[in-house]
C-alpha atoms as one frame of an Amber mdcrd trajectory, in Angstrom:
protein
   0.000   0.000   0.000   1.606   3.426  -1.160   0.253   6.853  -0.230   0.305
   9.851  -3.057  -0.429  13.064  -2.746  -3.275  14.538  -4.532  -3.619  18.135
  -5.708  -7.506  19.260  -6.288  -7.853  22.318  -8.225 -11.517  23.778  -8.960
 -10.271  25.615 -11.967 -10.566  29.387 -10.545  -8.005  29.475  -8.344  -8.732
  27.317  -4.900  -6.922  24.083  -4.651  -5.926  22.360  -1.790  -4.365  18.993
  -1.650  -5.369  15.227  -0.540  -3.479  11.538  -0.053  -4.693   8.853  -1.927
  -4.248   6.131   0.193  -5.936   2.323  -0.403  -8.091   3.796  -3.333  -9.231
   6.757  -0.775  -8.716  10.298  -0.500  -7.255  11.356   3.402  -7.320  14.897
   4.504  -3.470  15.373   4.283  -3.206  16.726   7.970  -4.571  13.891   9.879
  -1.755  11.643   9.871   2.351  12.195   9.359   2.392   8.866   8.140  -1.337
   7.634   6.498   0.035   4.206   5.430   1.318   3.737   8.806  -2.217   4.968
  10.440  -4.176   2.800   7.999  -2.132  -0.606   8.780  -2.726   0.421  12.329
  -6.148   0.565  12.572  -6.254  -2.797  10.431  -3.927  -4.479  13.645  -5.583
  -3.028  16.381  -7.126  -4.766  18.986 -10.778  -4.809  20.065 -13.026  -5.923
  22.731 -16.513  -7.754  21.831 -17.942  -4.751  23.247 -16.838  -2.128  21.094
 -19.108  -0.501  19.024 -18.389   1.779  15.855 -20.552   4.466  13.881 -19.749
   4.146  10.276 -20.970   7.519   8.529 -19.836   9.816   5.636 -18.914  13.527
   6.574 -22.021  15.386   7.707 -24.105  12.822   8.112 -24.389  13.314  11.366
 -21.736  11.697  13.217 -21.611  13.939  16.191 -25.355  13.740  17.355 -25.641
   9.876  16.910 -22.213   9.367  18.337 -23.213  11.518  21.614 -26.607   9.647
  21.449 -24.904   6.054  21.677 -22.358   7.187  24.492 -25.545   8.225  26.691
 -27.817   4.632  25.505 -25.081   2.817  26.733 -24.026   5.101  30.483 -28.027
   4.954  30.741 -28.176   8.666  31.582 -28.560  11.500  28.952 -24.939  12.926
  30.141 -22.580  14.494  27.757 -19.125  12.639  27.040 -16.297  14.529  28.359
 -14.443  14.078  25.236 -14.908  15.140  21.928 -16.133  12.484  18.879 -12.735
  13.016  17.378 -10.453  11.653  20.395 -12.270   8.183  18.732 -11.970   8.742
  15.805 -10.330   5.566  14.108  -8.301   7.505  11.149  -7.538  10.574  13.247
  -6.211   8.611  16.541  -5.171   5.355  15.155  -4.814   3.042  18.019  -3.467
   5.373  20.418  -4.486   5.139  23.872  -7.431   2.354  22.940  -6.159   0.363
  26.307  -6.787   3.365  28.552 -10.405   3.980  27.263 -13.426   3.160  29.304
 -15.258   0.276  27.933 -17.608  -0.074  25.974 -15.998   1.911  23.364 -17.957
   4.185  20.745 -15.784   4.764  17.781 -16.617   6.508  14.926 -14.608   6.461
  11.046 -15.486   8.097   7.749 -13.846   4.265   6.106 -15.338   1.736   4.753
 -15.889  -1.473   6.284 -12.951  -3.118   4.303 -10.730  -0.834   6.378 -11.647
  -1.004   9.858  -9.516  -3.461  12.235  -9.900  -7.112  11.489 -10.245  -8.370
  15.202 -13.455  -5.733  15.012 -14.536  -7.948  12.129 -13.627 -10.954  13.467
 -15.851 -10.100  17.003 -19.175  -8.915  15.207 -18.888  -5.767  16.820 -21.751
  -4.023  16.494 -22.029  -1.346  13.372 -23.834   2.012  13.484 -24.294   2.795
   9.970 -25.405   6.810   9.418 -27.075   7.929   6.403 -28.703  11.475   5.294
 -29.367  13.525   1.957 -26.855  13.650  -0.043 -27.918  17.504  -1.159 -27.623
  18.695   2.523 -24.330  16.933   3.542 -22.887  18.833   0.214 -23.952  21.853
   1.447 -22.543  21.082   5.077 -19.278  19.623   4.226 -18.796  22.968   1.687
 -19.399  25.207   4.644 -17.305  23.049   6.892 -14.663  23.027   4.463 -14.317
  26.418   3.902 -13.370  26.620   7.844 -11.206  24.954   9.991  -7.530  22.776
   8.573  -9.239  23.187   4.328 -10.207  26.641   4.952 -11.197  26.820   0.954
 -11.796  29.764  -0.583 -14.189  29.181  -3.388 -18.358  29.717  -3.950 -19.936
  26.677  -3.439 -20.810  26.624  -7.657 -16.810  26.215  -7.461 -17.075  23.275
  -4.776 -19.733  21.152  -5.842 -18.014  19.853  -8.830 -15.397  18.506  -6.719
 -17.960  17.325  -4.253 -19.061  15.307  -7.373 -16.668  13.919  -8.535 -15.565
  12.799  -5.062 -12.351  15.225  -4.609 -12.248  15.421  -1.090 -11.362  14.274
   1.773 -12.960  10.232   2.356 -13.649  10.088  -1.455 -17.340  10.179  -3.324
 -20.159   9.841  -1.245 -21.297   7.706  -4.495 -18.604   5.286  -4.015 -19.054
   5.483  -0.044 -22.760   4.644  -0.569 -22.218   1.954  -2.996 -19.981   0.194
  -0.743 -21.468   0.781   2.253 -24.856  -0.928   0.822 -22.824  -4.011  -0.691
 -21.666  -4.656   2.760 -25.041  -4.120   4.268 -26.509  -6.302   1.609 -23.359
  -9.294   1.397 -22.723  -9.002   5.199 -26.460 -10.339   5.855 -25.169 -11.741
   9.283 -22.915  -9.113  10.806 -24.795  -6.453  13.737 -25.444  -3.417  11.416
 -28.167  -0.934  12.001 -28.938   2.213  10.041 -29.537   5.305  11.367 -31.596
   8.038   9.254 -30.638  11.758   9.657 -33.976  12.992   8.508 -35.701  10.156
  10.544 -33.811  10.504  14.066 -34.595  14.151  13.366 -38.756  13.605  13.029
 -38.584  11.131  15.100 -36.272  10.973  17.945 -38.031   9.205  20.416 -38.873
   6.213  18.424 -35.565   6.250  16.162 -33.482   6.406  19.869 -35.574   3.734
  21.048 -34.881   1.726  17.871 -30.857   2.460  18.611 -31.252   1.184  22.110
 -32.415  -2.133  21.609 -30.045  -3.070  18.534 -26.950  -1.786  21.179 -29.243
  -4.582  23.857 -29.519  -1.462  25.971 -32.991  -1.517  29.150 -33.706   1.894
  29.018 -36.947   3.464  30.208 -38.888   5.924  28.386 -38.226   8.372  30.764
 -34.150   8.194  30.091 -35.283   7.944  26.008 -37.303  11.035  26.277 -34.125
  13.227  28.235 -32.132  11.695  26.148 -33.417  12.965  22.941 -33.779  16.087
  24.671 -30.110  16.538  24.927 -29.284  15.933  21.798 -31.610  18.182  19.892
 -28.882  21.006  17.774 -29.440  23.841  19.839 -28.596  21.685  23.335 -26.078
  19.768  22.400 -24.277  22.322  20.726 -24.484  24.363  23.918 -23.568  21.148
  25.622 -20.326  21.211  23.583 -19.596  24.762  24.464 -19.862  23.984  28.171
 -18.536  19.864  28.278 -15.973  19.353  26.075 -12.113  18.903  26.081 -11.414
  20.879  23.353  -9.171  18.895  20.804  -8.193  21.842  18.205  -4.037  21.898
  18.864  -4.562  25.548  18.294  -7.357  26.161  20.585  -9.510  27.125  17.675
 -13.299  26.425  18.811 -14.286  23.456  16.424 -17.984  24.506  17.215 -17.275
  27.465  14.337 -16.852  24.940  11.883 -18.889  21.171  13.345 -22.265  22.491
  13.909 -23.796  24.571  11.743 -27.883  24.615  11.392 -29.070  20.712  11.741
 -32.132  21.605   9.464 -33.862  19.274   6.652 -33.651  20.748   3.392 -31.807
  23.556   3.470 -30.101  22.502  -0.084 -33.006  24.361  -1.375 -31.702  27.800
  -0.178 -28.213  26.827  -2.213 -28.823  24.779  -5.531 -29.811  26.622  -8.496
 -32.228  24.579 -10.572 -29.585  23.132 -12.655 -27.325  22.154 -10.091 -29.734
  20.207  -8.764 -30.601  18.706 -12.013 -26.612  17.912 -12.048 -27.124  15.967
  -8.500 -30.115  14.052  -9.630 -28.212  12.728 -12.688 -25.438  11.487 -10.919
 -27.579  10.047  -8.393 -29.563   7.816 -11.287 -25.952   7.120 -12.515 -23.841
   6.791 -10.251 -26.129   4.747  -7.525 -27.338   1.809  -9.604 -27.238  -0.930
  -6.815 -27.658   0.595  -3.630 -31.341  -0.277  -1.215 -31.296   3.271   0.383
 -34.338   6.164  -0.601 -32.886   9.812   0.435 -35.236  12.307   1.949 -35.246
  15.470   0.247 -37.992  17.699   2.513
């Protein structure tokens, strides 16, 4: 396995650049050596326990993540930490021994890439799904903050976002794959979570969560749980919980939560990007079991 850089131009002047590592695209600041971190998480040990949210960026990763830590404590308490300090590509195996079991790990791979003794255990799979149109919008506003910091419209950025030049890859290819497994991995613990869904309907959608993680939790706990993790409380939560993990002391709040609404693609696309979208969707998705909610 070799690592390459990638430079990504959008043709009016913003570029930034990417590693191509294993077929995928890395953000080229999350690891000195990305071979190295990739092997590692491959090697690293588990415990039957474990349990990992699979999700591409801005599906929602943060809210179920926070929602899973509190199903499993059995109180709607924030984590002290941030999502990131498990996050398998960012931290590698570092410091997995002194974690507090069970652990809740989260990753942007695909299932091909996380740690074989995961695999090999059946740990249990949180798979995190949302519109497609919404997450573009999202990851364009979180990209144009934070390590990217990219300077372009998003007219500039959704081409990229396209044709999967950033950081994880296409969200076409993620989907694709993430479905085959679903579908060929009949057996293995994996259950879906829907953005729009948890976001209709928490109560039922955190109940749902609960008894696929074999979590007795009463209604009461379901209900405060939800409560904390609407946006506007658990971003406050953040503000006033965290360990802040920016080496900087930037506030990642700036650039992770940003308005946790349903369809606000609409206030974005023009008619014929979103002509461009739906074609590439027909295309590029011709085997996958998933329906997107657009409203």
């Amino acid at each position: 396995m070799d690592a390459k850089k990638v430079h990504v131009a959008d043709g009016v002047g913003n570029e930034y650049d990417l590693i191509d590592v294993d077929g995928i695209y890395f953000p080229a600041y999350f690891a000195d050596d990305p071979v190295q971190r990739i092997n590692e998480i491959r090697d690293m040990p588990c415990k039957s326990d474990d349990v990992l949210i699979a999700a591409y960026p801005k599906a929602g990763t943060h809210w179920v993540w926070e929602i899973t830590n509190m199903l499993l404590q059995g109180s709607a308490e924030y984590h002290k930490a941030m999502k990131e300090a498990q996050m398998l590509e960012l931290t590698g195996a570092s410091g997995v021994d002194s974690l507090e079991t069970p652990n809740v790990f989260n990753t942007h791979l695909r299932f091909r890439q996380l740690p074989t003794d995961f695999k090999d255990k059946k740990c249990k799979i949180i798979y995190v799904t949302r519109n497609p149109k919404d997450m573009a919008v999202s990851r364009y506003c979180h990209n144009t903050k934070g390590n990217v910091a990219y300077k372009g419209t998003f007219s500039d950025y959704l081409p990229l976002y396209l044709d999967g030049k950033v950081a994880f890859g296409s969200w076409f290819d993620y989907t694709t794959e993430w479905n085959k497994t679903i579908r060929e991995e009949a057996s293995y613990p994996i259950h879906t979570v829907c953005y729009e869904l948890l976001k209709r309907d928490s109560f039922n959608q955190v109940q749902k969560l609960a008894k696929f993680l074999g979590v007795k939790i009463d209604d009461s706990t379901i209900q405060d749980i939800c409560d904390k993790c609407n946006f506007n409380n658990l971003k406050e939560g953040y503000t006033k919980s965290k360990n802040i993990f920016d080496e900087k002391n930037r506030n990642p709040l700036s650039y992770t939560f940003r308005k946790g609404e349903i369809g606000d693609w609409k206030n974005w696309f023009t008619v014929a990007q979103n002509e461009q979208f739906d074609e590439a969707m027909r295309t590029k998705l011709t085997d996958i079991d998933e329906t997107f909610t657009f409203e």
